[in-house]
N, CA, C and O atoms as CSV, one atom per row, in Angstrom:
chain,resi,resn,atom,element,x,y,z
A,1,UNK,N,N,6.987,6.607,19.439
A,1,UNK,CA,C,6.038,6.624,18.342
A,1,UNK,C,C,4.649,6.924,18.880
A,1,UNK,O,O,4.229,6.508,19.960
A,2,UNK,N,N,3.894,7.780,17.918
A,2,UNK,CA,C,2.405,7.743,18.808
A,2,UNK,C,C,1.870,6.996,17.913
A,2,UNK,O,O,2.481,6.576,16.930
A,3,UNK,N,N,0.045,6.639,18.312
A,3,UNK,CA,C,-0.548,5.925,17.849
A,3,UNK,C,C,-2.005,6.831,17.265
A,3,UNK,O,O,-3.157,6.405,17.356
A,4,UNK,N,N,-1.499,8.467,16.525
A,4,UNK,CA,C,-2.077,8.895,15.796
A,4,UNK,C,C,-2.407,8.665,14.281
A,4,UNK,O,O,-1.543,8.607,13.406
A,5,UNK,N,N,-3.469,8.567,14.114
A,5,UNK,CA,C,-4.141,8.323,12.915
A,5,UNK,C,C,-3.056,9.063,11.612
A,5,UNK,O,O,-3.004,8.576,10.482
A,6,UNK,N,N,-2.390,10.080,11.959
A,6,UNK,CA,C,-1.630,10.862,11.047
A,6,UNK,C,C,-0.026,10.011,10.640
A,6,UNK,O,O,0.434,9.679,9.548
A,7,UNK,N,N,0.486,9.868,11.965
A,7,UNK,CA,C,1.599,9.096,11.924
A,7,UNK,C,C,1.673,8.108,11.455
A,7,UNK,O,O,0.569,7.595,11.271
A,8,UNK,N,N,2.831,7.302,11.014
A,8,UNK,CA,C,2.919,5.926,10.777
A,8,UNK,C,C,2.511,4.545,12.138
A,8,UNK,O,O,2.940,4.666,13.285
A,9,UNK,N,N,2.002,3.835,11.878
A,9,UNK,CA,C,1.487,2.831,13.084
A,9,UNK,C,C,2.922,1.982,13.523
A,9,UNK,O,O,3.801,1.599,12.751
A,10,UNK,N,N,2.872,1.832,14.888
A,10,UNK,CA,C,4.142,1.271,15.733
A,10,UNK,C,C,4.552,-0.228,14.981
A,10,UNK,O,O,4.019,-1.313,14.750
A,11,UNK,N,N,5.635,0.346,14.801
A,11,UNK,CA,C,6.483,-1.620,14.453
A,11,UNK,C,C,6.941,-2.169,15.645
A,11,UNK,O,O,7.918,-1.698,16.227
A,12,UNK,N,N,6.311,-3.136,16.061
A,12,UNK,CA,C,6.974,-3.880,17.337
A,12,UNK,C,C,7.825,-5.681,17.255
A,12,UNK,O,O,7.158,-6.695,17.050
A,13,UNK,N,N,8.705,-5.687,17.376
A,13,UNK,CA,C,9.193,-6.469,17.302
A,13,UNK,C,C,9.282,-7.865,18.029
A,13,UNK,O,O,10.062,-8.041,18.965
A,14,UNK,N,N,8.504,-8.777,17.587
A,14,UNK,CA,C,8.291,-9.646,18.933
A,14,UNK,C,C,9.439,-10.944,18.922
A,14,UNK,O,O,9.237,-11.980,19.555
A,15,UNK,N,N,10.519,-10.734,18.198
A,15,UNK,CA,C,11.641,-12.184,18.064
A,15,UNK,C,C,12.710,-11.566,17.057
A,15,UNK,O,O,12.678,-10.916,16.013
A,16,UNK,N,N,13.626,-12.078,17.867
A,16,UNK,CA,C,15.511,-11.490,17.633
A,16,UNK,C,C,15.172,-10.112,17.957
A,16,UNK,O,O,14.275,-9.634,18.652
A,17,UNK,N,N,16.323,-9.481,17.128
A,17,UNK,CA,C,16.776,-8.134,17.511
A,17,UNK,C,C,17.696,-7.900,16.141
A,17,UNK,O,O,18.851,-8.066,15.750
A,18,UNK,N,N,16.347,-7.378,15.651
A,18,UNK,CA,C,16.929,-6.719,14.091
A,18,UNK,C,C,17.931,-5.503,14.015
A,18,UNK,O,O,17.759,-4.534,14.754
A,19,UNK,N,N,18.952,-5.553,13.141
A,19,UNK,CA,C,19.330,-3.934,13.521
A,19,UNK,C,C,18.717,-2.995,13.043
A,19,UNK,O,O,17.771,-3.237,12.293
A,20,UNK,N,N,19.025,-1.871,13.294
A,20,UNK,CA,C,18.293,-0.618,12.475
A,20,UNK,C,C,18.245,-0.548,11.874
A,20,UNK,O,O,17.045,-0.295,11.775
A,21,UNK,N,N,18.676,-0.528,10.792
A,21,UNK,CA,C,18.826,-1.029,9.104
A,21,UNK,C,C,17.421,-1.766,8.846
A,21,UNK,O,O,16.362,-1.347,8.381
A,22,UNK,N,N,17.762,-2.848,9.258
A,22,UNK,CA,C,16.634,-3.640,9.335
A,22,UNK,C,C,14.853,-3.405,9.368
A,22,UNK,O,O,13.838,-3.528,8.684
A,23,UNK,N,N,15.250,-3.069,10.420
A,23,UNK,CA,C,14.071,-2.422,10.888
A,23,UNK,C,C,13.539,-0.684,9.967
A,23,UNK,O,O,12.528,0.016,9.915
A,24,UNK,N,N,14.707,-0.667,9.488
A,24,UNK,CA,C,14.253,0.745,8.017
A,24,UNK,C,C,13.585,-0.237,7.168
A,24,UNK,O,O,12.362,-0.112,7.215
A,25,UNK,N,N,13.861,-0.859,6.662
A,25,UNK,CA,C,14.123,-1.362,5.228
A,25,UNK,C,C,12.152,-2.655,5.703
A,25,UNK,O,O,11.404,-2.963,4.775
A,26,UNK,N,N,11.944,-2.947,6.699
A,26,UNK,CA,C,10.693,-3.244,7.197
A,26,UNK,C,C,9.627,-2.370,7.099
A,26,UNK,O,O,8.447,-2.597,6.831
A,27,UNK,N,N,10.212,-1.326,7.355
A,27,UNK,CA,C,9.322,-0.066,7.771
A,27,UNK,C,C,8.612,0.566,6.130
A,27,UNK,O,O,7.433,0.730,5.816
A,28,UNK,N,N,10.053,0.836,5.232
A,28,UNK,CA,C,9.766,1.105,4.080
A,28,UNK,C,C,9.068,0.543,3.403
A,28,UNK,O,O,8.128,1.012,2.762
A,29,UNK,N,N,9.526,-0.831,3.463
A,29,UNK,CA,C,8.450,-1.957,2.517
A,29,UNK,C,C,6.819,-1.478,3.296
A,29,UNK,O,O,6.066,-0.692,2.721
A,30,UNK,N,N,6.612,-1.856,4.121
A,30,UNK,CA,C,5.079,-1.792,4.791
A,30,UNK,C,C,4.927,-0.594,4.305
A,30,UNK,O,O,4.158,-0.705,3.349
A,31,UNK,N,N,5.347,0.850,4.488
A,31,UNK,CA,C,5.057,2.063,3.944
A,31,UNK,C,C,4.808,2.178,2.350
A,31,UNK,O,O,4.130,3.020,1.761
A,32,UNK,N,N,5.376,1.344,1.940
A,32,UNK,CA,C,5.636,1.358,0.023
A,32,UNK,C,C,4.024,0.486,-0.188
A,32,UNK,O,O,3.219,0.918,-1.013
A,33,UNK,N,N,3.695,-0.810,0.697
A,33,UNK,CA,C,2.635,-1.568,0.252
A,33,UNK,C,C,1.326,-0.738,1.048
A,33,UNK,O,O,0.269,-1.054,0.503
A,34,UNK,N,N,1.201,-0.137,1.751
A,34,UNK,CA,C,-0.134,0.686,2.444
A,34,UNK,C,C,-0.135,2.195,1.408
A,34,UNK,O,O,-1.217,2.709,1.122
A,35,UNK,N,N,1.051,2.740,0.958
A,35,UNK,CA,C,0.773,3.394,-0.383
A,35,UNK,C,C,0.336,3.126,-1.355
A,35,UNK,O,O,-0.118,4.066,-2.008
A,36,UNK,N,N,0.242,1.642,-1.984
A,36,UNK,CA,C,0.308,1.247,-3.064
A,36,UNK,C,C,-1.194,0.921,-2.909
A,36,UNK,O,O,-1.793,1.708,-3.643
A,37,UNK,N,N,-2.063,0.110,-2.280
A,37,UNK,CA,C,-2.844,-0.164,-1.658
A,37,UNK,C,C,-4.098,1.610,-1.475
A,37,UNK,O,O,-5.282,1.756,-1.777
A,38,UNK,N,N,-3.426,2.266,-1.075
A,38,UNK,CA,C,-4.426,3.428,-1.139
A,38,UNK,C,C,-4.965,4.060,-2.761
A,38,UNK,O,O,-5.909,4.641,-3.296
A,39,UNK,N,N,-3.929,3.606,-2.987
A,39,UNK,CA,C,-3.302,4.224,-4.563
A,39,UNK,C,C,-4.227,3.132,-5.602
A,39,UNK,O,O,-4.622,3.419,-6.732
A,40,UNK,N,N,-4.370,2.270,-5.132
A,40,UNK,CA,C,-5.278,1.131,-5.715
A,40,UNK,C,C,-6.631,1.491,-4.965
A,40,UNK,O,O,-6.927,2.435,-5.698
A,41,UNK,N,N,-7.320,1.458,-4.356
A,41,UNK,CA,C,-8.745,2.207,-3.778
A,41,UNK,C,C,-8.937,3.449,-4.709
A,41,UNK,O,O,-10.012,3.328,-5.298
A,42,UNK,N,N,-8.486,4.242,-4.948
A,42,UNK,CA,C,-8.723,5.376,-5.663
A,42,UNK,C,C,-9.033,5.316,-7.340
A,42,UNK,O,O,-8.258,5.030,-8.253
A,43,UNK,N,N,-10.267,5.645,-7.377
A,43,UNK,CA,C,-11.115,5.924,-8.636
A,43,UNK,C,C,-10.062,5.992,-9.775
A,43,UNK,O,O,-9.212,6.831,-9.476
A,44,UNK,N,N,-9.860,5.512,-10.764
A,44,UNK,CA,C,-8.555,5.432,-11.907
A,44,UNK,C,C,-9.332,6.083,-12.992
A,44,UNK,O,O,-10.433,5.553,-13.142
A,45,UNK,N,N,-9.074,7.130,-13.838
A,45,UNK,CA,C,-9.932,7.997,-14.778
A,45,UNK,C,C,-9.517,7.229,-15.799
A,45,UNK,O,O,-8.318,7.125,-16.060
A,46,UNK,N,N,-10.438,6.624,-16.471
A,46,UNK,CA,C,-10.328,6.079,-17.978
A,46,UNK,C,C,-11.116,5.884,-18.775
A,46,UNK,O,O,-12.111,5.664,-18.084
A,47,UNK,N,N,-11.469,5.784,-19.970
A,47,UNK,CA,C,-12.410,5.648,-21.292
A,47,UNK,C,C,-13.063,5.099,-20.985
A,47,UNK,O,O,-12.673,4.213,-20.225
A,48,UNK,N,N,-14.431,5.148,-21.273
A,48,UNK,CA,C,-15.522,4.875,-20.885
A,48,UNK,C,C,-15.592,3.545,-21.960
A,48,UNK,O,O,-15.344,3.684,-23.158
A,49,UNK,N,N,-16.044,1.977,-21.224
A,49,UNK,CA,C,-16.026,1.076,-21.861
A,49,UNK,C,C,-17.428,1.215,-22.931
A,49,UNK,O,O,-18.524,1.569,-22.498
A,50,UNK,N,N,-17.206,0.909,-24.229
A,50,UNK,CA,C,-18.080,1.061,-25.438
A,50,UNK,C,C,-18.360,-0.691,-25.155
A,50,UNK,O,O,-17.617,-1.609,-24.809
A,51,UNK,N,N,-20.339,-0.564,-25.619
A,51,UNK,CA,C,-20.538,-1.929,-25.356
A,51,UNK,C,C,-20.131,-2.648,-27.346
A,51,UNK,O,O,-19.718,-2.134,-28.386
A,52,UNK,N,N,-20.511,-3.852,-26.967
A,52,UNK,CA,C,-20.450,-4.406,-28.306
A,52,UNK,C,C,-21.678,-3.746,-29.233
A,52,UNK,O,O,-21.276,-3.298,-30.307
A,53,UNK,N,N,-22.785,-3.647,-29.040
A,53,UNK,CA,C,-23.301,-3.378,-30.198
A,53,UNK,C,C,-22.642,-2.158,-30.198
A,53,UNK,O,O,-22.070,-2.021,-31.279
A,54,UNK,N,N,-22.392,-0.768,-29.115
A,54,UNK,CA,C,-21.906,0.514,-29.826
A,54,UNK,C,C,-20.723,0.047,-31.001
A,54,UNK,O,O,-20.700,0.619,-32.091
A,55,UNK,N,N,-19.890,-0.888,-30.712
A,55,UNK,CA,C,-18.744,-1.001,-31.266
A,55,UNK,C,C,-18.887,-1.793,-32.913
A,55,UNK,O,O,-18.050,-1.765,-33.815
A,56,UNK,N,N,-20.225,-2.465,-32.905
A,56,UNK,CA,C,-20.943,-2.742,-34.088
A,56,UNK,C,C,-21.262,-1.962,-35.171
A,56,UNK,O,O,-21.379,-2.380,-36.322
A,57,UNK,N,N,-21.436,-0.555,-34.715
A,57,UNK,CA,C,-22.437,0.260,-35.710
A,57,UNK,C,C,-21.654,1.203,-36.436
A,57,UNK,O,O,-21.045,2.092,-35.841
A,58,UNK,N,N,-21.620,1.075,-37.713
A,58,UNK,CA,C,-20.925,1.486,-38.626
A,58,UNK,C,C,-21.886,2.841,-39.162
A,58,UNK,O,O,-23.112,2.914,-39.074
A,59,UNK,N,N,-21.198,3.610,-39.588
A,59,UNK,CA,C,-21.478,5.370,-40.014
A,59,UNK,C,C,-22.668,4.707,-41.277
A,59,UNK,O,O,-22.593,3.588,-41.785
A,60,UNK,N,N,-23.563,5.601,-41.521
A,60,UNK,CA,C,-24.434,5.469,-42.854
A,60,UNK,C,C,-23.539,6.247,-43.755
A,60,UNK,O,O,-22.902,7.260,-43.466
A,61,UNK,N,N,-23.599,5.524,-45.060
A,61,UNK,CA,C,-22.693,5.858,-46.015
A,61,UNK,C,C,-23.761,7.439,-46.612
A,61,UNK,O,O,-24.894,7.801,-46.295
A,62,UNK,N,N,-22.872,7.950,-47.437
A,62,UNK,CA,C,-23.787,9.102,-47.955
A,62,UNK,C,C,-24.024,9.190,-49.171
A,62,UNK,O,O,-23.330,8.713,-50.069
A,63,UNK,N,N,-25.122,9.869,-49.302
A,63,UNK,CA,C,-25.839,9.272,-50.358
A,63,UNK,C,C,-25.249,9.152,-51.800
A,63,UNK,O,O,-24.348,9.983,-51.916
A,64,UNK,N,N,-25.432,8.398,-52.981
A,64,UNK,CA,C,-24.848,7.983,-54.351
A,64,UNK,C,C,-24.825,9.435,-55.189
A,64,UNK,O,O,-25.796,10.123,-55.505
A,65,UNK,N,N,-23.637,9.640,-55.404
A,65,UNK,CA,C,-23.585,11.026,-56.353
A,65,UNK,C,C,-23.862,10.750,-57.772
A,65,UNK,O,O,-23.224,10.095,-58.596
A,66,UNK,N,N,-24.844,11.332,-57.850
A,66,UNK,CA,C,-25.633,11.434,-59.669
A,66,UNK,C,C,-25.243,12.176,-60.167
A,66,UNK,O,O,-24.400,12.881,-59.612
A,67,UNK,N,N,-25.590,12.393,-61.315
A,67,UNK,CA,C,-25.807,13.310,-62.092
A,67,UNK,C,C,-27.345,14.073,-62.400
A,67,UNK,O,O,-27.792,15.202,-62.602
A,68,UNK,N,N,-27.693,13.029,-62.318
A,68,UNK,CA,C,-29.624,13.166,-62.672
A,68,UNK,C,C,-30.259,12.485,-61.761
A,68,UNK,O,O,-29.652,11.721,-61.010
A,69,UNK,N,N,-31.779,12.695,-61.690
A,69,UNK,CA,C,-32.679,11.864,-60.862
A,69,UNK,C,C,-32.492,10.730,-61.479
A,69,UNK,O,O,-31.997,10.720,-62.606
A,70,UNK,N,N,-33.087,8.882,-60.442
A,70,UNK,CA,C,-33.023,8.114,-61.303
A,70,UNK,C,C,-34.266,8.354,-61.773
A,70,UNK,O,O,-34.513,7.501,-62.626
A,71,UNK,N,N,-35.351,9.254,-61.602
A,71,UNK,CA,C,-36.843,9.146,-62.297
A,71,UNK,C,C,-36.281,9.720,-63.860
A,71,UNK,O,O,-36.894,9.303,-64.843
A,72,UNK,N,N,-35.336,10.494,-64.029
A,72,UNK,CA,C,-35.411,11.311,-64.961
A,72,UNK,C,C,-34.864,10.553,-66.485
A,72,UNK,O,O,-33.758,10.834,-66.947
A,73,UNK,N,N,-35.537,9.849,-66.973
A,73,UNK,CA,C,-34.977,8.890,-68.562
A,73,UNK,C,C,-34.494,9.824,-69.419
A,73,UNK,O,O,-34.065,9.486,-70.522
């Protein structure tokens, strides 16, 4: 294994003697959580939070349909 920045970082085993299997299924998990983990750092595109008063303010109604001015008796 090297200890390039590109590669995956060395699993060393310091107690028993896992089998290979084992030692996949170690490897994967750590690979699955340092993905998940990058994947979480990264900027998430979503709707821009509206504050409460934006979320307060209701449309102005338009204006009362007449027939006539009210000046006009």
């Amino acid at each position: 294994m090297s200890d390039s920045p590109d590669g995956p970082p060395p699993i060393r085993v310091v107690a028993g003697s896992p089998t290979d299997e084992e030692t996949a299924a170690v490897a994967a998990l750590l690979s699955r959580l340092l993905d998940e983990r990058a994947a979480s750092a990264a900027a998430l595109p979503g709707t821009p939070v509206r504050s409460r008063w934006d979320r307060s303010v209701r449309p102005i109604r338009p204006t009362w349909p007449v027939e006539k001015d009210w000046r006009d008796h």
